[in-house]
VEXTORFI-702527 format. One record per residue (C-alpha): x, y, z. Coordinates in Angstrom, 1 decimal. Example, Ala and Ser with C-alpha at 12.3 -4.5 7.8 and 13.67 -1.06 7.14 Angstrom:
BEGIN
+--------+--------+--------+
!   east !  north !     up !
+--------+--------+--------+
!   12.3 !   -4.5 !    7.8 !
!   13.7 !   -1.1 !    7.1 !
+--------+--------+--------+
This chain:
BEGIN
+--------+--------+--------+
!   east !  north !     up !
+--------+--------+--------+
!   -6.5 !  -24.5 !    0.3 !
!   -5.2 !  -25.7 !    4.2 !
!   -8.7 !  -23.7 !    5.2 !
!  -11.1 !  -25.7 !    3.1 !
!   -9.2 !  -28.8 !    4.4 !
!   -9.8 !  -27.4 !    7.9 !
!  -12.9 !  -26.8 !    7.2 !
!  -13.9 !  -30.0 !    5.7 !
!  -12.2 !  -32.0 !    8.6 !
!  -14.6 !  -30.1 !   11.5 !
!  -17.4 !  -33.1 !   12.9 !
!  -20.8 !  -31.5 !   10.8 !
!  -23.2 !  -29.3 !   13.7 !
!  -25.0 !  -33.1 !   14.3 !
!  -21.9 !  -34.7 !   15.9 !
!  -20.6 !  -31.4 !   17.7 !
!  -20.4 !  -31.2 !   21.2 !
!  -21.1 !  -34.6 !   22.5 !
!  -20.8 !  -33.9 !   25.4 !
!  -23.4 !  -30.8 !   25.7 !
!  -25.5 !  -33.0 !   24.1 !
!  -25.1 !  -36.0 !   26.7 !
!  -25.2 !  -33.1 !   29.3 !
!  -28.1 !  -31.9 !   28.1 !
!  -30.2 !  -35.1 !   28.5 !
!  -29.0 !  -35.7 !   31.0 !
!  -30.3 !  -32.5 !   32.8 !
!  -33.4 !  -33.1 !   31.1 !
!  -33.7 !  -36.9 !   32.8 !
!  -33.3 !  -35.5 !   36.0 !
!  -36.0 !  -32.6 !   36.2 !
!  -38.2 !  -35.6 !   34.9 !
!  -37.2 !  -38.4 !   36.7 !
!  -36.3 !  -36.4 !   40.5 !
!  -38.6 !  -38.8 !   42.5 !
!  -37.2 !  -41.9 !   41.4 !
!  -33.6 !  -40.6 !   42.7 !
!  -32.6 !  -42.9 !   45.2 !
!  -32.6 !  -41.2 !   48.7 !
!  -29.2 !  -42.7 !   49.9 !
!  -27.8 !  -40.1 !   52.4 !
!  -31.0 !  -37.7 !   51.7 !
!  -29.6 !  -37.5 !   47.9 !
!  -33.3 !  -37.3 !   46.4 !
!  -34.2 !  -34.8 !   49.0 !
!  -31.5 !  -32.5 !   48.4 !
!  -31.8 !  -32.5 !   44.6 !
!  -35.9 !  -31.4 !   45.0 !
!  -34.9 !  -29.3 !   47.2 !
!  -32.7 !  -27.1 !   44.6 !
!  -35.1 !  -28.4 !   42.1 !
!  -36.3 !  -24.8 !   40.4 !
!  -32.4 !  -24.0 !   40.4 !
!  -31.7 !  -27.0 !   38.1 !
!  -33.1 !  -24.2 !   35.8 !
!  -30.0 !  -21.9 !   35.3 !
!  -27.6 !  -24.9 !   33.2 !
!  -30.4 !  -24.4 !   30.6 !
!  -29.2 !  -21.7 !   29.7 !
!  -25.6 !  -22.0 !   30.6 !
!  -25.8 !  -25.0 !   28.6 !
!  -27.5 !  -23.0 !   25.7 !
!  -24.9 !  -20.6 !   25.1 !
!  -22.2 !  -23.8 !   25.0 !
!  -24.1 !  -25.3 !   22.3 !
!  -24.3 !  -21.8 !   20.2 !
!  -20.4 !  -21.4 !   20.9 !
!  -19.8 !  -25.2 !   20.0 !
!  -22.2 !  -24.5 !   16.5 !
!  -23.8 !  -28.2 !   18.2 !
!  -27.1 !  -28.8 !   16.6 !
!  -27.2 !  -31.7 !   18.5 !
!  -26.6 !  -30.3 !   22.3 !
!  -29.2 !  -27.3 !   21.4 !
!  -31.7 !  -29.8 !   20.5 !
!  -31.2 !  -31.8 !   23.2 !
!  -31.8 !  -28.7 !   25.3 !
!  -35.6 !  -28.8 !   24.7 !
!  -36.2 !  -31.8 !   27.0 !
!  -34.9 !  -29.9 !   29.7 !
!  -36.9 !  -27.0 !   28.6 !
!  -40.0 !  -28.3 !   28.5 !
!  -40.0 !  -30.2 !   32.1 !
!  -38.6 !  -27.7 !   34.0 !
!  -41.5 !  -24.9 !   32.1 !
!  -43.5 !  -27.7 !   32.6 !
!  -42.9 !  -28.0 !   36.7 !
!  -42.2 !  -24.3 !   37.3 !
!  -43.4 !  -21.9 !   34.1 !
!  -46.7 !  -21.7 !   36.1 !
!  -45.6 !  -19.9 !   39.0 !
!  -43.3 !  -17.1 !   37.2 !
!  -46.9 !  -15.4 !   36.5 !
!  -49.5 !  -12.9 !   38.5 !
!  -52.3 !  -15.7 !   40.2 !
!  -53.3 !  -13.1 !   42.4 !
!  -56.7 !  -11.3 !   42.4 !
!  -58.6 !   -9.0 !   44.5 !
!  -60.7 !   -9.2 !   48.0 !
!  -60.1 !  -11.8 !   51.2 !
!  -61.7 !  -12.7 !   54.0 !
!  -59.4 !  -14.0 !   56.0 !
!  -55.4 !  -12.5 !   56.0 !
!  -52.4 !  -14.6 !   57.8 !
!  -49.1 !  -14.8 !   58.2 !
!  -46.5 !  -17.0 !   59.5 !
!  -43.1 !  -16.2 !   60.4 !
!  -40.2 !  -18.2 !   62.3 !
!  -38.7 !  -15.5 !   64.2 !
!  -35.4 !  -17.3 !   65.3 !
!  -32.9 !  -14.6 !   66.7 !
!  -35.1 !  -11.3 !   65.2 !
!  -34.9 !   -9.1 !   67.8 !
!  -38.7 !   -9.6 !   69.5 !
!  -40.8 !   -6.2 !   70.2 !
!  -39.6 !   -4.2 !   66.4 !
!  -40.4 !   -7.6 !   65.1 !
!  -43.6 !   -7.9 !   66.5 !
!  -44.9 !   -4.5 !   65.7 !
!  -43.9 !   -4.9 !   62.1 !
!  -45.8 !   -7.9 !   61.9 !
!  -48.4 !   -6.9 !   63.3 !
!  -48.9 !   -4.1 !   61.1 !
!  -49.2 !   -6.2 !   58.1 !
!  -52.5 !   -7.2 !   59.4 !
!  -53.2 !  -10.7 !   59.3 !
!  -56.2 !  -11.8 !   61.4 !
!  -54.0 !  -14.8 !   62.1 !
!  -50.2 !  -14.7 !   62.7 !
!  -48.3 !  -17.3 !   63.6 !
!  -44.7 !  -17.9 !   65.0 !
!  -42.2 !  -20.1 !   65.0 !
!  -38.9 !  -21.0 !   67.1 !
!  -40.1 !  -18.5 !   70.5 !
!  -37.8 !  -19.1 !   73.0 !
!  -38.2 !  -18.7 !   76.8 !
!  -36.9 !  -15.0 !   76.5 !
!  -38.4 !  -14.0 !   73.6 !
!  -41.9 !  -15.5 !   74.2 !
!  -43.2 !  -12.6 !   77.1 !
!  -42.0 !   -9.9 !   74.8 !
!  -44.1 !  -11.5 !   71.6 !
!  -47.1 !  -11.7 !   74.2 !
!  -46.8 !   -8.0 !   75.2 !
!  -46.4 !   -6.1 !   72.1 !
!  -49.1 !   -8.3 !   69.9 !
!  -51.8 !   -8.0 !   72.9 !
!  -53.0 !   -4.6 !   71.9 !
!  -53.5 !   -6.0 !   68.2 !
!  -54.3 !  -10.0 !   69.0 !
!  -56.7 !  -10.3 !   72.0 !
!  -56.3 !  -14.3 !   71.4 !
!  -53.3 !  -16.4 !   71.6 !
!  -52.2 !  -19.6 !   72.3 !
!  -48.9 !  -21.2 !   72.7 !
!  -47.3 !  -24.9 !   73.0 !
!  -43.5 !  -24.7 !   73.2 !
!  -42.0 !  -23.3 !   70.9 !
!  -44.6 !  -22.2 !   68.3 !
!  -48.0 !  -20.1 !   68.6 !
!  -50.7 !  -18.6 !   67.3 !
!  -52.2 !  -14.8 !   67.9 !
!  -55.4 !  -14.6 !   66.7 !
!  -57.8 !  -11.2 !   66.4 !
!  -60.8 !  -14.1 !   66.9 !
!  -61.7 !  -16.8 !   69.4 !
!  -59.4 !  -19.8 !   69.8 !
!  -60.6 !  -23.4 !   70.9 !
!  -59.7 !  -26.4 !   71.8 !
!  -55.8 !  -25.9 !   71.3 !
!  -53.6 !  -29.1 !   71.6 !
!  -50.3 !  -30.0 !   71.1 !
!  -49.0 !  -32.6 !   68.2 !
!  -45.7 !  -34.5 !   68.6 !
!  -43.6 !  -34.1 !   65.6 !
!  -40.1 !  -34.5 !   67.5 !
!  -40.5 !  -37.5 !   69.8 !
!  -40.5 !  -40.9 !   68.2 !
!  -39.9 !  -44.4 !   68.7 !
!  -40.3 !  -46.4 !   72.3 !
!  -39.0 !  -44.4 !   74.5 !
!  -41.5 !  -41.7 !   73.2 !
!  -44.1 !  -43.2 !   75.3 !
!  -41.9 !  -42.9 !   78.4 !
!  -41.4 !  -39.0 !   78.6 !
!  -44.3 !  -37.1 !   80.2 !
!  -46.1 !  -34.1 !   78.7 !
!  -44.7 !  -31.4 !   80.5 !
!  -41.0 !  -32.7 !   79.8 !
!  -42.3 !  -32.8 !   76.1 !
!  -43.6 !  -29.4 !   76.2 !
!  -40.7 !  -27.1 !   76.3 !
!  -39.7 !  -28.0 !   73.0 !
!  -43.1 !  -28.8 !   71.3 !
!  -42.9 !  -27.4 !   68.0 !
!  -46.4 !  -28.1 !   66.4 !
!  -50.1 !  -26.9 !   67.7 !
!  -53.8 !  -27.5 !   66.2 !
!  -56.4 !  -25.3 !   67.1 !
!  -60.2 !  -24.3 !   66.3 !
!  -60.3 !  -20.7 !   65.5 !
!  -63.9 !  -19.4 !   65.7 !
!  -65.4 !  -17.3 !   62.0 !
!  -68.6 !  -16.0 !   61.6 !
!  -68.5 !  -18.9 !   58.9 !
!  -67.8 !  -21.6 !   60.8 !
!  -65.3 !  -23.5 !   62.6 !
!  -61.5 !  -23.1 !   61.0 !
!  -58.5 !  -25.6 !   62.2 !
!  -55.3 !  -24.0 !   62.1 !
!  -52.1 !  -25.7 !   62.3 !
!  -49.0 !  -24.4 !   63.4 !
!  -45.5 !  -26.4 !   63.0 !
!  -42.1 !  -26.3 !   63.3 !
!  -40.7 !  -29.1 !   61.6 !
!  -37.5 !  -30.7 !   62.8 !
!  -33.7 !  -29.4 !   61.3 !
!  -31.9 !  -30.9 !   58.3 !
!  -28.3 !  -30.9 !   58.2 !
!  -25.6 !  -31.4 !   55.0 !
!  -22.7 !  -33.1 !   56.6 !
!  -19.7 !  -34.9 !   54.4 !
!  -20.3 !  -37.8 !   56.9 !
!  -24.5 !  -38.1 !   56.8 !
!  -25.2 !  -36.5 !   53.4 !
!  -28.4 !  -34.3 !   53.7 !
!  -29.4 !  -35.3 !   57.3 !
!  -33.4 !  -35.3 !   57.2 !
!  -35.0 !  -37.5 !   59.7 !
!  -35.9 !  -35.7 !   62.2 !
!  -37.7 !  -33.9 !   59.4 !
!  -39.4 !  -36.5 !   57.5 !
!  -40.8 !  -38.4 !   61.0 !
!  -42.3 !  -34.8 !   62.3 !
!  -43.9 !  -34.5 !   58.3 !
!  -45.2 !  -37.9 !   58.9 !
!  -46.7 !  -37.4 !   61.9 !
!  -48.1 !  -33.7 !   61.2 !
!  -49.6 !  -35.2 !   57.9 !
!  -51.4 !  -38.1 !   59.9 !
!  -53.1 !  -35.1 !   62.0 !
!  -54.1 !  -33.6 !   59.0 !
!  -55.8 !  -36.7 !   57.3 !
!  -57.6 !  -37.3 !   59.8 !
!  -59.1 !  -33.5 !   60.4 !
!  -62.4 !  -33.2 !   60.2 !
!  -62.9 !  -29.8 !   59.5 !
!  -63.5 !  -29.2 !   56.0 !
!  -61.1 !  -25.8 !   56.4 !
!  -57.4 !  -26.3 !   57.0 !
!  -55.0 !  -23.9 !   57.8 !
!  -51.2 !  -25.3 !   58.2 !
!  -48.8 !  -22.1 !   58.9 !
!  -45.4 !  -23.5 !   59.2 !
!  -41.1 !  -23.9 !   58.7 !
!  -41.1 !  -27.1 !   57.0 !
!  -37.5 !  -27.2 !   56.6 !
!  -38.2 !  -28.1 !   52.9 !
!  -39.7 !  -27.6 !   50.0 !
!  -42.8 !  -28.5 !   48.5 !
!  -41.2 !  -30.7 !   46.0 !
!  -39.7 !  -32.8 !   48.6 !
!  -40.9 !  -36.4 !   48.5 !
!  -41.2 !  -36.0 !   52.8 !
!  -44.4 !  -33.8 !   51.7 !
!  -46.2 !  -35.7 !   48.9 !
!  -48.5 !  -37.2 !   51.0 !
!  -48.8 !  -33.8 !   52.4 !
!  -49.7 !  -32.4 !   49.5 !
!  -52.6 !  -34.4 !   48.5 !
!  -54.7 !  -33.0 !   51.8 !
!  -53.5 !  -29.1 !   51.4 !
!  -52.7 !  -26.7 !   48.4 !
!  -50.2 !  -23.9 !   48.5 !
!  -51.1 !  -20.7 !   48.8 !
!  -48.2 !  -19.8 !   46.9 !
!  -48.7 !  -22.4 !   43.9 !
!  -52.6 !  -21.0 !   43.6 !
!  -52.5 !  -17.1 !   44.1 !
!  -49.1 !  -16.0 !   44.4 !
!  -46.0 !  -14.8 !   42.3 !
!  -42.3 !  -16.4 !   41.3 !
!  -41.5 !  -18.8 !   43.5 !
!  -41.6 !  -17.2 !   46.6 !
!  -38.4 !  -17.9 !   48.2 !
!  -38.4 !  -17.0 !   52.1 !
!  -34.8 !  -18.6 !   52.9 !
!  -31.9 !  -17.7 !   53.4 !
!  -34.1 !  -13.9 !   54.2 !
!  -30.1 !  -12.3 !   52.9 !
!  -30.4 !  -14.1 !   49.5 !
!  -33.6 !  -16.4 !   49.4 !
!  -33.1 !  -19.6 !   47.7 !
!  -36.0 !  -22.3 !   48.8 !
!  -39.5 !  -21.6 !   50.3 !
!  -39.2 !  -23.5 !   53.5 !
!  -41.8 !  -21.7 !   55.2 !
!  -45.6 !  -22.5 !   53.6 !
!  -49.0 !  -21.3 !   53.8 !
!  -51.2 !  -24.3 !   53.1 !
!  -55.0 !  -24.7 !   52.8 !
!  -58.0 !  -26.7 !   52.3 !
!  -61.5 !  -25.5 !   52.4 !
!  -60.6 !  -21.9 !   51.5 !
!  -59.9 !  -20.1 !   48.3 !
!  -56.6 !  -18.1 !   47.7 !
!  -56.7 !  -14.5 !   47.0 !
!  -53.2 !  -13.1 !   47.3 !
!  -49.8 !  -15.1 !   48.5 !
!  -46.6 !  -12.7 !   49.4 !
!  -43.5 !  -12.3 !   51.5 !
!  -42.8 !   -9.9 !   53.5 !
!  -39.9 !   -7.8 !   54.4 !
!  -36.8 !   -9.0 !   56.8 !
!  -36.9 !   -8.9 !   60.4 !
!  -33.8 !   -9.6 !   61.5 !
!  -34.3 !  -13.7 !   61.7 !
!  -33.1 !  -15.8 !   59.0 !
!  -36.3 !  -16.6 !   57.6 !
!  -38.2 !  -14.1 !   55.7 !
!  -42.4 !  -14.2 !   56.9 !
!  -45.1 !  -15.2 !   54.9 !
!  -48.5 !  -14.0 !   54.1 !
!  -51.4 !  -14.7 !   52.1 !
!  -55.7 !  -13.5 !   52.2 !
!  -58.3 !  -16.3 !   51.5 !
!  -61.7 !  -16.1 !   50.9 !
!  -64.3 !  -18.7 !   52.4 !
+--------+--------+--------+
């Protein structure tokens, strides 16, 4: 008798677990509605840039509900479902296919020690490899041990490009300095820490512009939030060079300390596609390289078709490299 009256008392599986089921929307609301997050102290920024990861309370949130016995939260649960398959289902399968013209790689080498990190890049055999965050002491070593391999190469700063074809008409773009005293500093005192190049790399099939970029740090503080200004002025500015390109092939190999799903690149992404997105596999994560969490690092294209997009084993720096083969 007291365990029918128990029994009977229990909320029915429609009003159990509340709170997974407000939980649950929710998560739902905020895989759908990211962008209009507002960006007060980079807020909006940091959630896209854990976006995918918003992923793993479906499940935690799942097994809740069964334990609960909450119709309610478990139903709820398909809204968050559905976005986040909806935003990221795509890229969990195999886009690659055969063949490539053209094979690149980008890597920002930071502290990896230079010469073993050279020769392993350069026996993944890109045509086009490019480098981010050289240093004075590193850079003569990098220009040494890819000679034999790279008989072209050009470098602005802190970034560069070795190329197995003819290079052209390489300049510098300013995605550090901004504001009025921008205009007051010189070129050479700009150049030692220039962190983004364009160049005309010569094909049997034409003219190809190939960017190269290093985009400024961000920074999560408890007094500034996710610090990303530096950041979003350089995308700006890299994404004005790229509007107004003329080339109908784009190359952009670069750290873009950020994702793709940051609102700093949507502009960004309506000029270049991913190879990653169009012929690669998972999410391709490149850092942390010890426990890759966010693809910071990004192959993108215009012009060109995707064949293959990949990443490529540790170095030594924090980032892991990038690679992908196009076709024209």
């Amino acid at each position: 008798m007291r365990n029918a009256l128990r029994a009977c008392s229990r909320p029915e599986p429609w009003k159990r677990g509340l709170v997974l089921t407000a939980l649950a929307l929710l998560l739902g609301l905020l895989l759908l509605l990211h962008a209009k997050i507002p960006d007060v102290a980079g807020l909006g920024s940091l959630v896209e840039n854990v976006l995918p990861w918003l992923g793993v309370f479906i499940p935690a949130l799942l097994a809740a509900a069964l334990w609960r016995r909450s119709l309610s939260a478990a139903t709820a649960l398909l809204l968050p479902a559905v976005v986040w398959t909806t935003l990221f289902g795509g890229l969990l399968h195999d886009k690659s296919h055969p063949g490539g013209d053209l094979t690149v790689a980008t890597h920002n080498v930071g502290a990896a020690d230079p010469a073993p990190t050279a020769r392993a890049l350069a026996a993944a055999g890109a045509d086009l490899l490019a480098l981010e965050e050289l240093t004075p002491r590193a850079t003569p070593l990098y220009e040494k041990t890819l000679a034999p391999t790279y008989p072209y190469h050009a470098i602005r700063g802190t970034v560069g490009l070795w190329s197995k074809l003819p290079l052209s008409g390489t300049r510098t773009i300013d995605v550090m300095n901004y504001g009025p005293l921008a205009a007051t500093k010189s070129a050479a005192a700009k150049l030692p820490e220039n962190r983004a190049l364009h160049t005309t790399v010569t094909t049997p099939h034409g003219p190809l512009a190939v960017y190269v970029a290093h985009l400024g740090s961000v920074r999560l503080t408890p007094r500034t939030g996710f610090w990303t200004a530096s950041r979003n002025i350089g995308a700006a500015a890299l994404t004005r060079s790229i509007a107004t390109e003329r080339n109908s092939r784009v190359l952009l190999l670069a750290d873009l300390n950020g994702t793709l799903d940051d609102r700093a690149f949507t502009t960004l992404g309506t000029h270049l596609h991913s190879t990653q997105l169009t012929s690669g596999t998972g999410f391709g994560f490149t850092w942390p390289a010890a426990f890759p969490v966010a693809r910071i690092d990004q192959i993108l294209y215009r012009g060109l078709t995707p064949n293959h997009s990949w990443t490529l084993p540790e170095t030594g720096s924090d980032h892991l490299p990038v690679a992908a083969t196009l076709s024209w």
